[in-house]
N, C-alpha and C positions, 0 to 999 in steps of 0.2 A: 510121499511114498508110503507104501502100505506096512513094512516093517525095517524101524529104525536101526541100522546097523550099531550102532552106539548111542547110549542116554546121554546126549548133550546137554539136557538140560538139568540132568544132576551135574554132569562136569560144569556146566557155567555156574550154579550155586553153589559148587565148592570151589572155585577159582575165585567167586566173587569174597567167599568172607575168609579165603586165605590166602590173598593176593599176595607176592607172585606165588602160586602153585608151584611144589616142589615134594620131595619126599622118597625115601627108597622105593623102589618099586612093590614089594610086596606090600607096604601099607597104603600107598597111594590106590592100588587096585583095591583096598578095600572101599576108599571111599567113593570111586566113579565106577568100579567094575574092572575085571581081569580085561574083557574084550573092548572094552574103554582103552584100556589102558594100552595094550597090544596093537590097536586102530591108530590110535594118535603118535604112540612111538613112529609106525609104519610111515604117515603123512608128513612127519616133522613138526607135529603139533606141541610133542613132547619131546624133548630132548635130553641128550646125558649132560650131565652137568659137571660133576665130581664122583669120587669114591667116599662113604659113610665113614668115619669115623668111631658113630656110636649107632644104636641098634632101635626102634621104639620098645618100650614097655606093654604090656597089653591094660595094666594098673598102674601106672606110673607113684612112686612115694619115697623119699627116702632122699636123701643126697648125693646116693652114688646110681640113681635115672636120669638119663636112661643106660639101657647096656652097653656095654665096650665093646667094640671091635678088637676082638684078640686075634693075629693074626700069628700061626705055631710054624714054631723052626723050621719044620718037615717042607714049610714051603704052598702045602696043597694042602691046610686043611684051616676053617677061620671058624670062630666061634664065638653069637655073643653074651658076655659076661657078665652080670649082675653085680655093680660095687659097692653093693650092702652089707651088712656083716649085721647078722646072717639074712641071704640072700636074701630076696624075696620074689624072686622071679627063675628059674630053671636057665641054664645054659642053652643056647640053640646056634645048632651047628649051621652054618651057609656056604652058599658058592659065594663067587668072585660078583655075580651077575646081582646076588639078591643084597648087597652091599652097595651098589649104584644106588646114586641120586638123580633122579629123571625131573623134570619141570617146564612150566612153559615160559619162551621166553616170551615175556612182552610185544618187542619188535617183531619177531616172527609171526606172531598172532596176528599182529596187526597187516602186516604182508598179506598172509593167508585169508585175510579177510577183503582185499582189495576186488580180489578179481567177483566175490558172488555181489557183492553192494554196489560193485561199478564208482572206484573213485582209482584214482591214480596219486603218485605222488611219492614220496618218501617221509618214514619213520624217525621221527626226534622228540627225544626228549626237551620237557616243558620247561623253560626256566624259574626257578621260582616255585613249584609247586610240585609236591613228591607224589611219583607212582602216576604219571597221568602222562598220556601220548600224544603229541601229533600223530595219528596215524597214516594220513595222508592229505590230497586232498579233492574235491570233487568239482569237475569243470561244467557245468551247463551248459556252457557254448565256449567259442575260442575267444580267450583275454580273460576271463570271470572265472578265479576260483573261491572257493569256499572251504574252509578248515572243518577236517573230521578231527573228531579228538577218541582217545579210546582210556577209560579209565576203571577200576573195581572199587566201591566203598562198601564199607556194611552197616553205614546207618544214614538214616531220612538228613538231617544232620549236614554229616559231610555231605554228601551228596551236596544237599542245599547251596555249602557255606563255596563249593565247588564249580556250579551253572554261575553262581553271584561273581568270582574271580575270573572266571572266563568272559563274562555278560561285560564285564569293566574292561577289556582288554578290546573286545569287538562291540562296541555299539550297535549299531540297529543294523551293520552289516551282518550278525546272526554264525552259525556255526553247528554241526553236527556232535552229540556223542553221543558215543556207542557205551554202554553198561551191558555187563553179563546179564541181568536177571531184571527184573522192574520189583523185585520185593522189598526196596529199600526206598519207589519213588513213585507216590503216590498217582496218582489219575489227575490230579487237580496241581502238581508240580508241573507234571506232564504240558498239561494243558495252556497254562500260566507260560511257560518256554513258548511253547506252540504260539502263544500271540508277541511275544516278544523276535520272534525268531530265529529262532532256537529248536533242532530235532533231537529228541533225547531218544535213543531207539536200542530198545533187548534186544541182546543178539538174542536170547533164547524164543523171539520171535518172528526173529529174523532169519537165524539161519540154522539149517540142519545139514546131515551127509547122506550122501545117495550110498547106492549099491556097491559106487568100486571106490568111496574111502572118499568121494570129494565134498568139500564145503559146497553147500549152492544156497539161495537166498531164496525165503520161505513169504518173500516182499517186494511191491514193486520200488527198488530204492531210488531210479531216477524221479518217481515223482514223487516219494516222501523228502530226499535231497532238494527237490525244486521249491520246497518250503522254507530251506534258509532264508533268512533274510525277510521272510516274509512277517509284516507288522502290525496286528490289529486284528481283531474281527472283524467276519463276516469271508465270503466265500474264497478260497486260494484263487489267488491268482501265479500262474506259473511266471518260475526266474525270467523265462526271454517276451514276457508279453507286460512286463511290468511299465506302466510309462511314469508314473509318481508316488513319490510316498507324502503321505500328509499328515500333517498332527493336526488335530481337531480336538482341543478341551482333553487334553490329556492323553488320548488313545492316536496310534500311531495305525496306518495304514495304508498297504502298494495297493494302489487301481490301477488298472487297465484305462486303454484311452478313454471307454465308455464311462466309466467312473468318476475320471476327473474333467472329463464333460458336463455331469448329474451333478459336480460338484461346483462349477463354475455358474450352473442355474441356480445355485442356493447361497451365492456367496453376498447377498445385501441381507443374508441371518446373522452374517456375523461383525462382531466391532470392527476387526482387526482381520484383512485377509492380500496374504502373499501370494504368491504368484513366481516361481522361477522361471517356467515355460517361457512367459511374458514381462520376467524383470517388472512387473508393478505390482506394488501394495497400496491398498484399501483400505480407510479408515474411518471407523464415525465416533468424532469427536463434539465436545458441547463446543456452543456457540458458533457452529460453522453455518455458511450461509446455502450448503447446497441439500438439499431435502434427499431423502431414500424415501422410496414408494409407500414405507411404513411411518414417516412422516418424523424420522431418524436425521440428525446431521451429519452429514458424511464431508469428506474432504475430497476434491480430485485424484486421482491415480497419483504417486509420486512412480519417481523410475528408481529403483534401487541396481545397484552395480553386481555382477558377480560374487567379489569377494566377499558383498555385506552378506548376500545368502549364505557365505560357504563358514561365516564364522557366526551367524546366528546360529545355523541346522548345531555346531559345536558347542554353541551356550546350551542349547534346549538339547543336548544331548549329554552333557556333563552332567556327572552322579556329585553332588553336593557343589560347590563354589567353583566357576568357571576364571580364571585368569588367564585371559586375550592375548599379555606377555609370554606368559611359556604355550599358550596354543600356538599360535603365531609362529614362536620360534625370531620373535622384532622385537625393538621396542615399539615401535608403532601400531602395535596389537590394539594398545588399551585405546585408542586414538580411533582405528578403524573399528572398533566395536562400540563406542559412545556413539560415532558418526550412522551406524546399524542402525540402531537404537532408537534414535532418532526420528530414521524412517520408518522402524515398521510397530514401534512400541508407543503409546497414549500416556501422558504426561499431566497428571490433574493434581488438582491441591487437596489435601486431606482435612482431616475435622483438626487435625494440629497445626493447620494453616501452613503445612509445608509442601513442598511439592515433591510429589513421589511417582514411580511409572509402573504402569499397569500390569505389566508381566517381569520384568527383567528391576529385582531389587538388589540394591549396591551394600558392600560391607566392606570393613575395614578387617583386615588381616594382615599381622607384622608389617601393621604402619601403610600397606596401600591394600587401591581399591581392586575387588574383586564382585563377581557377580554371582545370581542364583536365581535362576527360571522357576517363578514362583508366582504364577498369575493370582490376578485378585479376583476372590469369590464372585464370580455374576461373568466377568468379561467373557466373550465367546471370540475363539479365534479358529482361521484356519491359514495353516503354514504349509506352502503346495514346494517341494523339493524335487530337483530332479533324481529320479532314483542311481543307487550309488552302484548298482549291478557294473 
């Protein structure tokens, strides 16, 4: 639109570094605007909260700022007070109106933001973690949702320490947040989220107000939402066209069928290659008697089970030591993940004459064993999963 009815985007940098937004009205207008302020009242952007008790300072100093709320016998007349001695700031007289405290709520923002982004869902608070929203959540298709989150920090920092608490919560399922402003989160944060799967998205470039007062989206957000989830570089592949995700040497990535097509022609490159589509893993181990084209030992296809898939994708998806027992929710955790193991991991003797396995190393932790997806320098593998959409 050619002229903004309100500067949104000073309101979103002052909601961002004084989260929740709050304040009398006549000082809050100073800092987004009278017609800011007067706009959003109007929409339900900002709402009444309470009545002032004390007054702001224009110099705050002293122990008795800021001013009182003096309100006189007479009924109709209120005044605020300077509790200095000797003052330092002038009495000022007010209505009933400029003693309100106006602010945004959280939840309601978050609502109000539902309809221009196109997500659905309902507004709750986080467990565990202050000032940060489920705001709703966004469907791709019918059975698949994915979690928006809506949160304010004002530094690189939090933010960081922020995407990291969330990222541990949702694995390579991925997740949306919304932040007022991007001045607190670099291009290469940004970007980093973006391969991980993860949308970190400014409202303040996302959404502005038209002519008669409504939020509308300055973005197309079904298909920057259609990014959740999505793992790795190279070109998006949209939420409903995803057939696999793969970890190849570290980096994670959804292909389309054509993909893990391209992937399945290249798979005597690597030591170690799974297959969920197909239930078989690939392996080229020493001493085996069947030759690969590059003159490599390889073993037979073995057939691997479901659940080995479903609690390996869990090892290699654990942030520091994997325990099978509490993934599991059994005791036969640690039993069906040794038996994984097995099949899809390479098992050689080391220069200390012991034997150790190629990707998945064991540790002791209060007395039993635990695991850590730690492959060994050189091994190339590829791990084909059905995608979790």
């Amino acid at each position: 639109m050619g002229h903004h009815v309100i500067d949104l985007p000073t309101f979103f940098a002052v909601l961002e570094t004084s989260f929740p937004l709050s304040g009398v009205r006549a000082d809050l207008a100073k800092k987004v605007g009278h017609d800011t302020v007067a706009v959003l009242e109007r929409t339900g952007l900002l709402t009444f909260l309470r009545v002032a008790d004390t007054y702001p300072c224009p110099q705050p100093a002293g122990s008795g700022c800021p001013r009182q709320v003096v309100r006189h016998s007479d009924g109709d007349r209120i005044t605020a007070v300077c509790g200095n001695d000797p003052p330092e700031c002038r009495d000022i007289k007010l209505t009933a109106k400029d003693i309100e405290i106006v602010g945004v709520v959280p939840q309601r923002l978050c609502e109000a933001l539902r309809g221009p982004l196109l997500f659905g869902g309902k507004t709750e608070d986080v467990l565990g973690l202050d000032q940060i929203f489920r705001a709703g959540t966004f469907q791709p298709r019918p059975g698949v949702r994915k979690a928006v989150y809506f949160a304010a920090r004002c530094s690189a920092r939090e933010y960081a320490i922020l995407l990291d608490h969330l990222r541990s919560r949702h694995g390579t399922d991925g997740f949306a947040l919304l932040i007022p402003t991007d001045r607190f989160v670099s291009e290469e944060t940004t970007r980093e989220s973006a391969a991980k799967g993860i949308v970190v998205l400014s409202l303040t470039d996302a959404i502005e107000m038209n002519l008669s007062g409504h939020l509308v989206a300055k973005v197309d957000a079904t298909e920057l939402f259609a990014c959740i989830g999505r793992i790795g570089p190279g070109p998006i592949v949209p939420a409903g066209t995803v057939y696999s995700q793969a970890l190849t040497n570290g980096d994670w990535e959804n292909l389309d069928e054509a993909g893990y097509q391209q992937l399945l022609r290249n798979a005597d490159q690597y030591d170690i290659f799974a297959d969920e589509h197909t239930k078989e893993v690939r392996k080229r181990e020493a001493g085996k008697k069947y030759a690969d084209r590059k003159g490599g030992k390889i073993t037979p296809p073995s057939r691997a089970s479901a659940n080995y898939f479903q609690i390996i994708r869990k090892a290699v998806e654990a942030r520091g030591y994997f325990d099978p027992t509490v993934a599991e929710e059994k005791d036969s955790g640690k039993q069906i993940f040794q038996r994984a193991r097995a099949v899809f991991d390479i098992k050689v003797v080391g220069a200390d004459g012991k034997p150790h396995w190629k990707l998945f190393k064991t540790a002791k932790v209060d007395n039993h064993s635990v695991y850590q997806f730690q492959p060994d320098e050189g091994v190339t593998f590829a791990l084909i999963f059905l995608p979790k959409f």
